[in-house]
C-alpha positions as CSV (number, residue, x, y, z in Angstrom):
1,X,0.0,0.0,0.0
2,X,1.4,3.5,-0.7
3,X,1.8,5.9,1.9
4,X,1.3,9.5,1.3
5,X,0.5,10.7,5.0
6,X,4.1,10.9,5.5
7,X,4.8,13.3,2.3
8,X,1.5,15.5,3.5
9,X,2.9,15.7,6.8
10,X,6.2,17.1,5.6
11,X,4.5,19.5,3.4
12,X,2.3,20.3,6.0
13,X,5.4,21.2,8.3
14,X,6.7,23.0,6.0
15,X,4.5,25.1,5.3
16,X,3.6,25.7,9.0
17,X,7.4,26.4,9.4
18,X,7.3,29.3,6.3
19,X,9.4,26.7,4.2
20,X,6.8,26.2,1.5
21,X,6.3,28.4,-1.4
22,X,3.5,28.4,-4.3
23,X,2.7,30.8,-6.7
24,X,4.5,31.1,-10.2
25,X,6.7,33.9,-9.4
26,X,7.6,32.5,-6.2
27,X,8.6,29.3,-7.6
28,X,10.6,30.9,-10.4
29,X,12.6,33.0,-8.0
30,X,13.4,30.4,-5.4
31,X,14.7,28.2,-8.3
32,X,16.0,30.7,-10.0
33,X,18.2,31.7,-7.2
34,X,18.6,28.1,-5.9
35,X,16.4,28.7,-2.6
36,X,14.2,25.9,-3.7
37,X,15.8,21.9,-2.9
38,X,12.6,20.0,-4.1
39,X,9.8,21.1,-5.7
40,X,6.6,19.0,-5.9
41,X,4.7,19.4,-8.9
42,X,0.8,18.9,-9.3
43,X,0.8,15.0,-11.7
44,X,-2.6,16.9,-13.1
45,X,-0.9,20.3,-14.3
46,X,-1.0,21.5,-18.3
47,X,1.9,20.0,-20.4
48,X,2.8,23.8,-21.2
49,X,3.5,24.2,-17.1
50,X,5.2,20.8,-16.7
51,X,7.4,21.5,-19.4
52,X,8.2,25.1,-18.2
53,X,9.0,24.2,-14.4
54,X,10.8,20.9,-15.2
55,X,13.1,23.1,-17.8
56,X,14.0,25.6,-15.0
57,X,14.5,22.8,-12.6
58,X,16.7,20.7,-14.5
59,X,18.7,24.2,-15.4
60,X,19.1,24.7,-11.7
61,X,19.6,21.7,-11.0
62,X,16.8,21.4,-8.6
63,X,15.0,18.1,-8.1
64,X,11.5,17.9,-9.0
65,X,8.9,15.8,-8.3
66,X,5.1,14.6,-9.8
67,X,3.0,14.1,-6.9
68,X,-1.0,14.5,-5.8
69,X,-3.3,16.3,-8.2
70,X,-3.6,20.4,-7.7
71,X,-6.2,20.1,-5.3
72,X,-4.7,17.4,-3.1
73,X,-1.5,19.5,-3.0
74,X,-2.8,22.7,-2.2
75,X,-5.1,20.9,0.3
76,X,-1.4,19.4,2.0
77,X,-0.6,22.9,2.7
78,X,-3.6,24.5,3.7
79,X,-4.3,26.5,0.9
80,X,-6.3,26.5,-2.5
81,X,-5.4,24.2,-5.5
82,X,-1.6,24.0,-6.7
83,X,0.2,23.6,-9.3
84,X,3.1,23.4,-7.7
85,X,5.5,23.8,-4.1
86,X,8.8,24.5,-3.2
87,X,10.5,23.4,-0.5
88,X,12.8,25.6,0.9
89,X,14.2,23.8,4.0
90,X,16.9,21.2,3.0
91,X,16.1,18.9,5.6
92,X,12.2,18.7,5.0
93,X,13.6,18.3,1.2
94,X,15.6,15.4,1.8
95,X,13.6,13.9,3.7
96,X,10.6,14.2,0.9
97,X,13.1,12.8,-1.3
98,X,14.2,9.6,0.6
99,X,10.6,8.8,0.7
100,X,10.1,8.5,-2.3
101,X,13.4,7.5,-3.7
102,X,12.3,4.1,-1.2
103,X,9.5,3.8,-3.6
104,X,7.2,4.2,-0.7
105,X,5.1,7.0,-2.5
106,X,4.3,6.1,-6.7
C-alpha cells in the first residue's frame, strides 16, 4: 500500500514552518536563485506548465517531483489548489526525497 501521510505531513510542516512556497513567481525566483531543494509538482498540471517548471529545474539543477493532483497538493498545505511547491528547508527536502526514492510514494 502506498503511503502518502508521511509526504503530506512534511509538506504540512513545511509550510507551518514558512518553508513552503506556491505561486508562479515565487517558484521561479526560489529556483531561480537556488532557494528551492525540491519542488513537488501537481501530476494533473498542463503540459505547457510541466514542461516550463521541469526546464527551469533541471537548469538549476533542482529536483522535482510529480505528486497528488492540484487540489490534493494545495489541500497538504492549507491552501487552495496547486500547481506546484517549493521546498525551501533542505532537511524537509531530503527527507521528501528519501521517501520517495524508497518507492514508498508512486
Amino acid at each position: 500500500m502506498v503511503n502518502r501521510n508521511k509526504v503530506l505531513s512534511l509538506l504540512g510542516f513545511s509550510q507551518k514552518a514558512g518553508k513552503a512556497i506556491s505561486g508562479a513567481e515565487g517558484l521561479r525566483w526560489h529556483i531561480s536563485n537556488k532557494k528551492a531543494h525540491v519542488i513537488i509538482m501537481a501530476e494533473d498540471i498542463e503540459e505547457k506548465d510541466r514542461k516550463a517548471i521541469a526546464r527551469l529545474c533541471q537548469e538549476k539543477r533542482v529536483p522535482c517531483v510529480e505528486f497528488l493532483d492540484q487540489d490534493s497538493l494545495g489541500k497538504a498545505i492549507g491552501r487552495s489548489p496547486k500547481k506546484a511547491v517549493a521546498v525551501t528547508d533542505k532537511g524537509m527536502a531530503a527527507a521528501i526525497l528519501k521517501l520517495m526514492d524508497r518507492g514508498e510514494i508512486k
